[in-house]
C-alpha positions in Angstrom: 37.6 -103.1 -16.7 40.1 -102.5 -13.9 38.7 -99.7 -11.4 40.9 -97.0 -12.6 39.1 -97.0 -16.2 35.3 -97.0 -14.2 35.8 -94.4 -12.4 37.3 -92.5 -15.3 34.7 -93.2 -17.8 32.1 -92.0 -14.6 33.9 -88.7 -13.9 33.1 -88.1 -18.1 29.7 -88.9 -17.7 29.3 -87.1 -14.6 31.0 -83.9 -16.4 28.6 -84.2 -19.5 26.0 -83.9 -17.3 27.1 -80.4 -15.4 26.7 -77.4 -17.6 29.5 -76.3 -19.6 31.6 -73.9 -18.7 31.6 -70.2 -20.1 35.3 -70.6 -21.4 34.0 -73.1 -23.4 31.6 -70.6 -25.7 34.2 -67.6 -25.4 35.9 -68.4 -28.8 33.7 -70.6 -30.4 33.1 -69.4 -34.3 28.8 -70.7 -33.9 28.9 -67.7 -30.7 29.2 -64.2 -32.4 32.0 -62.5 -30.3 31.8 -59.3 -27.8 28.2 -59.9 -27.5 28.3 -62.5 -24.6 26.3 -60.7 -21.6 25.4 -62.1 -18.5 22.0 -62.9 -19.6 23.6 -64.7 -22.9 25.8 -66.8 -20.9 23.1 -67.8 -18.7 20.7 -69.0 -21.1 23.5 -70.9 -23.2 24.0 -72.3 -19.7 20.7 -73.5 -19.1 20.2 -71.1 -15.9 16.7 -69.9 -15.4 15.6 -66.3 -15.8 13.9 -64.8 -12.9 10.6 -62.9 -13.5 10.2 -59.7 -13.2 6.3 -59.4 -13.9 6.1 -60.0 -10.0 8.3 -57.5 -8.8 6.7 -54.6 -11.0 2.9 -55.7 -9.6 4.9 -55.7 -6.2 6.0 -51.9 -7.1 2.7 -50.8 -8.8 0.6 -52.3 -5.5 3.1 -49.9 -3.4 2.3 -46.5 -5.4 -1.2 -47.8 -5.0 -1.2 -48.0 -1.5 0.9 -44.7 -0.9 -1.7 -43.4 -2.9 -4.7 -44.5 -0.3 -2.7 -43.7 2.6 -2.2 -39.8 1.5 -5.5 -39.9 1.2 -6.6 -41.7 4.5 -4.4 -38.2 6.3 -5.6 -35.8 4.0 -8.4 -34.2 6.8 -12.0 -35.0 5.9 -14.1 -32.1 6.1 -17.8 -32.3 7.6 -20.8 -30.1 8.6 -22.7 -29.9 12.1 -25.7 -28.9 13.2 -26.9 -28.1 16.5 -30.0 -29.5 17.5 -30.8 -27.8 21.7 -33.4 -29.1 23.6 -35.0 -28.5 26.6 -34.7 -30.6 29.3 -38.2 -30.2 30.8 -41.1 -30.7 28.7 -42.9 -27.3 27.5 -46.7 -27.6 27.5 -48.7 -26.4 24.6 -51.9 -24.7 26.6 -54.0 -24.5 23.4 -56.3 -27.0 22.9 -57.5 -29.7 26.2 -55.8 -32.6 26.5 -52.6 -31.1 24.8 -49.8 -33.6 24.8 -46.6 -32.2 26.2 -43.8 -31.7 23.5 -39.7 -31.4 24.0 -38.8 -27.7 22.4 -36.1 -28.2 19.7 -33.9 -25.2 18.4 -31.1 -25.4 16.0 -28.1 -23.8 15.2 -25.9 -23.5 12.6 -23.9 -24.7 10.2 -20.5 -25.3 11.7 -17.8 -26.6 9.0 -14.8 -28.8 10.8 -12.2 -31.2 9.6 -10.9 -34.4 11.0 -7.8 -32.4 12.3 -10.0 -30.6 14.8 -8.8 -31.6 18.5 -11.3 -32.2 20.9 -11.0 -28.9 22.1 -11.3 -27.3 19.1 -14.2 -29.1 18.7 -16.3 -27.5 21.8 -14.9 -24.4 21.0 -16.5 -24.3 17.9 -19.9 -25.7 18.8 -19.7 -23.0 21.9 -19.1 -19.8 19.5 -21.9 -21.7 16.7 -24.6 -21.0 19.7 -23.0 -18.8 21.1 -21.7 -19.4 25.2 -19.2 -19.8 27.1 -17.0 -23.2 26.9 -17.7 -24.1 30.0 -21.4 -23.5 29.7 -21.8 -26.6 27.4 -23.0 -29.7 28.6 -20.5 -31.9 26.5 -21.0 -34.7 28.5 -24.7 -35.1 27.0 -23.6 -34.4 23.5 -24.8 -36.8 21.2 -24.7 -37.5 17.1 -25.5 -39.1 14.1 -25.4 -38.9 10.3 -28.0 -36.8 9.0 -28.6 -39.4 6.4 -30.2 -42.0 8.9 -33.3 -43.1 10.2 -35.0 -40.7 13.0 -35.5 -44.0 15.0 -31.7 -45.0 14.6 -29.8 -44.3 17.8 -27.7 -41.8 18.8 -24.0 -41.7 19.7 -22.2 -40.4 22.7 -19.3 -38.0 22.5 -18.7 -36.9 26.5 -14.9 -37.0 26.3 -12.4 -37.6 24.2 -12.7 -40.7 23.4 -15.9 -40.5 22.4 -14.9 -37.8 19.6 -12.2 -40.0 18.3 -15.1 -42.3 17.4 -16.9 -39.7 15.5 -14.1 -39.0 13.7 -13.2 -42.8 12.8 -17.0 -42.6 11.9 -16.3 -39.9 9.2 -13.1 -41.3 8.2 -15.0 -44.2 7.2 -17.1 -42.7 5.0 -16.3 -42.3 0.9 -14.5 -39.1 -0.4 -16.5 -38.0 -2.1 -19.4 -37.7 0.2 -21.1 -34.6 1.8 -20.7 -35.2 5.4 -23.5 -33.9 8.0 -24.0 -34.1 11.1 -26.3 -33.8 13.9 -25.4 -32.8 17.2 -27.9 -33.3 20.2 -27.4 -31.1 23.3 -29.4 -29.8 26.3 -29.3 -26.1 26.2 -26.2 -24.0 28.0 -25.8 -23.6 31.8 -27.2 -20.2 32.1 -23.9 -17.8 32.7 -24.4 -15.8 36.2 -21.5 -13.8 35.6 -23.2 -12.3 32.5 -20.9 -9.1 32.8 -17.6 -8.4 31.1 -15.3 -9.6 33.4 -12.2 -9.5 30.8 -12.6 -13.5 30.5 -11.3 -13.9 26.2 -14.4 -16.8 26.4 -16.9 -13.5 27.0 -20.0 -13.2 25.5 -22.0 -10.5 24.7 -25.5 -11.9 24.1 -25.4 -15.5 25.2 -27.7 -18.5 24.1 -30.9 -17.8 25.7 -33.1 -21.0 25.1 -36.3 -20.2 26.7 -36.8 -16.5 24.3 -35.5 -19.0 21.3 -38.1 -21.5 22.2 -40.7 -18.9 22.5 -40.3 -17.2 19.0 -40.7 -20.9 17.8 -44.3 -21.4 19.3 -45.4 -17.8 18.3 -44.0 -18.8 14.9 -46.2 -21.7 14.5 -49.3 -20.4 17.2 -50.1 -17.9 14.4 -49.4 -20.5 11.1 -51.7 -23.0 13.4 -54.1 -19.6 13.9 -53.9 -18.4 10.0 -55.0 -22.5 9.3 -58.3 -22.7 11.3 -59.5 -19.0 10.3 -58.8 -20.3 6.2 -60.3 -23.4 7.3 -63.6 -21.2 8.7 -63.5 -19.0 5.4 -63.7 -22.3 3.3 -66.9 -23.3 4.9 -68.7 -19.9 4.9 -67.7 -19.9 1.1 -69.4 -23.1 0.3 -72.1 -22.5 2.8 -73.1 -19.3 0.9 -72.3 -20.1 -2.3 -73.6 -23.6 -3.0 -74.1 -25.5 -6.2 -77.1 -24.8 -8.4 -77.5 -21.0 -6.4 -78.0 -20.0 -9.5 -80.9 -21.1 -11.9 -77.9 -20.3 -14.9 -75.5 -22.5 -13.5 -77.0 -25.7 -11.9 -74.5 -27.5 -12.0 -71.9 -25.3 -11.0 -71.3 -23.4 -7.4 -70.5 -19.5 -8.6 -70.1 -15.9 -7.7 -72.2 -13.4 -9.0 -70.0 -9.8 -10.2 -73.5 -7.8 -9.4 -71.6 -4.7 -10.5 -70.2 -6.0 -13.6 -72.8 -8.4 -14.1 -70.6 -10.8 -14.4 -70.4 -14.7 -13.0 -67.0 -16.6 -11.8 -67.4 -20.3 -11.2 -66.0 -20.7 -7.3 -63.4 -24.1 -8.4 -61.5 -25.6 -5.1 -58.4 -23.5 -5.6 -60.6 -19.8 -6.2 -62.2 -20.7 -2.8 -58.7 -21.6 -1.1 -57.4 -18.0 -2.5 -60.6 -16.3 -1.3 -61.0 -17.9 2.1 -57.1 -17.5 2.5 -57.5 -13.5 2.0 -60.1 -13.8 4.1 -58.3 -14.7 7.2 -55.7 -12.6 6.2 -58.2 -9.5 6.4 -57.4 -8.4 3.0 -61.5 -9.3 1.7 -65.0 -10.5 3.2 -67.4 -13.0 2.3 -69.1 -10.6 -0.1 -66.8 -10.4 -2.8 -63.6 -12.0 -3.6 -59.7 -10.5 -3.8 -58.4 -8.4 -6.3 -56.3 -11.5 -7.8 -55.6 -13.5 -11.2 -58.1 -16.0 -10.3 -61.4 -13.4 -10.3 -60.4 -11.3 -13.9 -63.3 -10.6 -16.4 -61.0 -13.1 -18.8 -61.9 -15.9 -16.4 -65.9 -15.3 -16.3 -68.1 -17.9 -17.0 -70.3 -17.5 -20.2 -73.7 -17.0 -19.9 -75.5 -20.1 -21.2 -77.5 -19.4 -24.8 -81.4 -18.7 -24.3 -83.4 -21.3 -24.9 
């Protein structure tokens, strides 16, 4: 074989091996006619179809995460409240050896959203107590989620940055949450200009802690009072009236209806009612309230002779 027949019969096999060319399958009678697409001529060819399964999860994971990011800037709403304490201890003078105790008063609620600006913010919390802006010590505020442990510590706002963080906080939380939190502050700078100077941050009756704190101790001094006269009532009660007073009842402690001739046995909860209306001035140790508990319906029955 001279070497113009090799590389002859090499250039055939070389061609055999390429795929054939599209002219070739234009007018052939096996090929139905005007339906060759691209897609046709490419499979006849051999050529390899790209898939499109990837690009449609590439397009669904996009409209996902539009979806998440409209809802990462839609604002998250939240609730606050105020929590103002005293910055000296108050001491409780009844009892000896009283322990001192911080005075607490709250304020509130205050609904925000995440697009409140820092100043926004303290302008809020200002008119929720009420004072002046520039009354508030916001460089002692301090927060946390209502939601957490009393011993878990609290969080600094002071300045700006310190709100961004609170709001990064919220952000964090899931949609769907109720948001609260709770805002630590010493009480207000007391105002000396407490006239109407004109100022638009003017306030009428400013945050007065020390009357706020006081209405909290009377509150509870006369609970605390109301508890150790019941507490009195409830022994004179059993002291008077004890089990087996009554030769009838042995076994049971009762009151004797003298006018109606009638006996009530005295259980835990008819003493508590009794020694409660006691304290309360409404009855004496004599005879029992005008109540539910002490009805002729709820009598005792005299035991049958023997």
């Amino acid at each position: 074989m001279n070497s113009t027949s090799f590389n002859a019969s090499h250039k055939r096999k070389r061609e055999s091996k390429s795929p054939a060319p599209v002219s070739k399958y234009k007018h052939n009678k096996f090929v139905p006619q005007g339906h060759l697409t691209d897609e046709t001529i490419d499979r006849i060819l051999g050529v390899k179809q790209k898939k499109t399964k990837g690009k449609a999860r590439k397009s669904s994971v996009g409209v996902s995460d539009s979806s998440e990011d409209d809802e990462g800037n839609t604002p998250r709403r939240f609730t606050i409240y105020v929590q103002v304490w005293s910055e000296a201890p108050i001491e409780k003078k009844s009892g000896k050896g009283a322990k001192a105790s911080m005075a607490v008063v709250s304020r509130g609620p205050c609904k925000m959203d995440t697009a409140h600006s820092f100043r926004s913010f303290k302008q809020d919390i200002a008119k929720v107590l009420p004072c002046r802006l520039t009354m508030l010590p916001v460089t002692k505020f301090e927060w946390k989620f209502e939601n957490q442990a009393q011993s878990a510590p609290r969080k600094k706002i002071a300045d700006e940055a310190g709100y961004e963080a609170l709001l990064d906080a919220i952000k964090a939380k899931r949609a769907a949450e109720n948001i609260v939190i709770w805002l630590y502050t010493p009480k207000p700078a007391k105002d000396e200009q407490d006239w109407d100077t004109g100022d638009a941050d003017y306030v009428e009756r400013p945050f007065n802690f020390d009357e706020e704190a006081a209405d909290t101790h009377t509150t509870k001094g006369l609970i605390d009072d109301m508890s150790t006269k019941r507490r009195k009532a409830e022994a004179e009660l059993e002291s008077l009236y004890p089990i087996g007073r009554y030769p009838l009842f042995p076994h049971l402690r009762v009151w004797h209806d003298e006018r109606m001739g009638s006996y009530f046995e005295l259980t835990e909860i008819r003493v508590k009612v009794w020694a409660n209306s006691i304290a309360a001035g409404r009855a004496d140790t004599s005879a029992p309230p005008t109540t539910k508990h002490f009805t002729e319906k709820l009598k005792v029955p005299r035991p049958p002779p023997e």
